[in-house]
N, C-alpha and C positions, 0 to 999 in steps of 0.2 A: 603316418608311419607305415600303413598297409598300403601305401602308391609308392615310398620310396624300397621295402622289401620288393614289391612286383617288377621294378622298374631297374632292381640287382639282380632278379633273378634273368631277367630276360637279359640283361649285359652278360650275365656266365655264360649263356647258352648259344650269344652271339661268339662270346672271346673263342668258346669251346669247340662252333663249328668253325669259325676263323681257323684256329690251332690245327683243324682236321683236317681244313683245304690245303694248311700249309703242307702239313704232312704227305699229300695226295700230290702234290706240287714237287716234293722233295723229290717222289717216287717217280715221279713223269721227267723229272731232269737227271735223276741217278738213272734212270732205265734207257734214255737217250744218249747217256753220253757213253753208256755203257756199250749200247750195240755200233753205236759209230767209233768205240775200239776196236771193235771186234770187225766192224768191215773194215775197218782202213787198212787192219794188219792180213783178212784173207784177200783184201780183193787184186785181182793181177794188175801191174800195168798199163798192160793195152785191154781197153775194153771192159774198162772195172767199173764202171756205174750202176751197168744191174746186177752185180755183183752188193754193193752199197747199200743200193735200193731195196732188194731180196732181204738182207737183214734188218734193213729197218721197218718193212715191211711184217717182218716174222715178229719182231719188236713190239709190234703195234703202233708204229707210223703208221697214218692214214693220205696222208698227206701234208706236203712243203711246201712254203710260199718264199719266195727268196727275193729281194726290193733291192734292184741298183740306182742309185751307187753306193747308197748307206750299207749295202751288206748285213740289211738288219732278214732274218730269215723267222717265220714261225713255223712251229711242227707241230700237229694233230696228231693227238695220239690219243689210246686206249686208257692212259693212264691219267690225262690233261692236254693242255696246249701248252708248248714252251717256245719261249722268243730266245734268240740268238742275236747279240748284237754282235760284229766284227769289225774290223778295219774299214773305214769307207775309201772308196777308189778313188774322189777326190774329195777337195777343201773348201771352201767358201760356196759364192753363187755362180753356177758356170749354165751354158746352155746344154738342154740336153741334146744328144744328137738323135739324125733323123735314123728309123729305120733301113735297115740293109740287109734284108735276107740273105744275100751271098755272104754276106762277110761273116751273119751269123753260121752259118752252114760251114762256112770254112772253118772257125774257132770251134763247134763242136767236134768235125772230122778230125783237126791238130789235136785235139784234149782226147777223141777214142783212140786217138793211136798211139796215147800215153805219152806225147811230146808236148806238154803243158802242166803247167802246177795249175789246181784248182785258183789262185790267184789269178793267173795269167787267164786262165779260159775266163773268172769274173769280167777282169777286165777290157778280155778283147769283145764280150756279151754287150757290154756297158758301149764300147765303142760300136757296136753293132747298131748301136739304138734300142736295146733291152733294160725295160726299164723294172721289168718283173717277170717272172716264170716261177711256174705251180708246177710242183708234182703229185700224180694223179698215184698211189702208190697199187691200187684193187686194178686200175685198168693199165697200170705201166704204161705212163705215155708223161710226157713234157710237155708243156705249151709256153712258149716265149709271146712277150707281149711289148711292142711299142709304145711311144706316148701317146699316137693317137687312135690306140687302138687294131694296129698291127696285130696278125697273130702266125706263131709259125709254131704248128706239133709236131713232134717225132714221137715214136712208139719205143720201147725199148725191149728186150727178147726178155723172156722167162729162163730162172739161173738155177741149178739146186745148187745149194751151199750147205 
């Protein structure tokens, strides 16, 4: 009787912190989605990334990991890590393509100049041969990543918002 009391109290106290990471969890994805309203509605047009970045960063982003083609993204934050899954850019089993610095370079200039839907720049990344890119949010910079290990960074300017 004194193993199976021991053996309920340690399940409350599992369920209890369970219940508490949820709650913690709740607040890392209500505080996420909250400041990516909040950039999406300040940031301009042309040039709105570190715009984006600057509030998610103030948010407690630490950093973005963002996976093509599944469009599955995680975010590091202050509050937890939360995953993002979206639309994947394509469907079955395809080859991925090779690396193209140019192309990538030209899909991020079309997307700063605000002639691109965040879709469209995913997927012209994805046609680039970017198979992943981390945002660094303390040292504002990007890194695109190929499949075999390719890498292309940019830095991005500091914004007050």
């Amino acid at each position: 009787m004194l193993a199976r009391v021991a053996g309920a109290s340690k399940t409350l106290i599992f369920m209890r912190e369970l219940r508490n990471q949820r709650l913690a969890m709740s607040k890392a994805i209500e505080n996420l989605k909250s400041a990516q309203q909040r950039a999406m509605a300040a940031r301009p047009k042309v040039g709105g990334f570190p715009y984006l970045a600057e509030i998610l960063r103030k948010a407690g982003v630490t950093h973005n990991s963002w996976y093509l083609p599944s469009c599955q993204s995680l975010y590091l934050t202050d509050e937890g890590p939360v995953a993002t899954v979206g639309t994947p850019l394509v469907a079955g089993t395809i080859e991925v393509p090779p690396f193209n610095r140019d192309a990538l370079v030209k899909a991020l200039r079309v997307d700063q100049a605000g002639e691109s839907t965040f879709a469209e720049f995913l997927q012209a990344s994805w046609n680039a041969g970017v198979v992943r890119y981390e945002v660094d949010f303390a040292v504002r910079t990007v890194s695109y990543y190929g499949i075999g290990g390719e890498e292309y960074m940019e830095a991005y300017p500091p914004v007050e918002v």
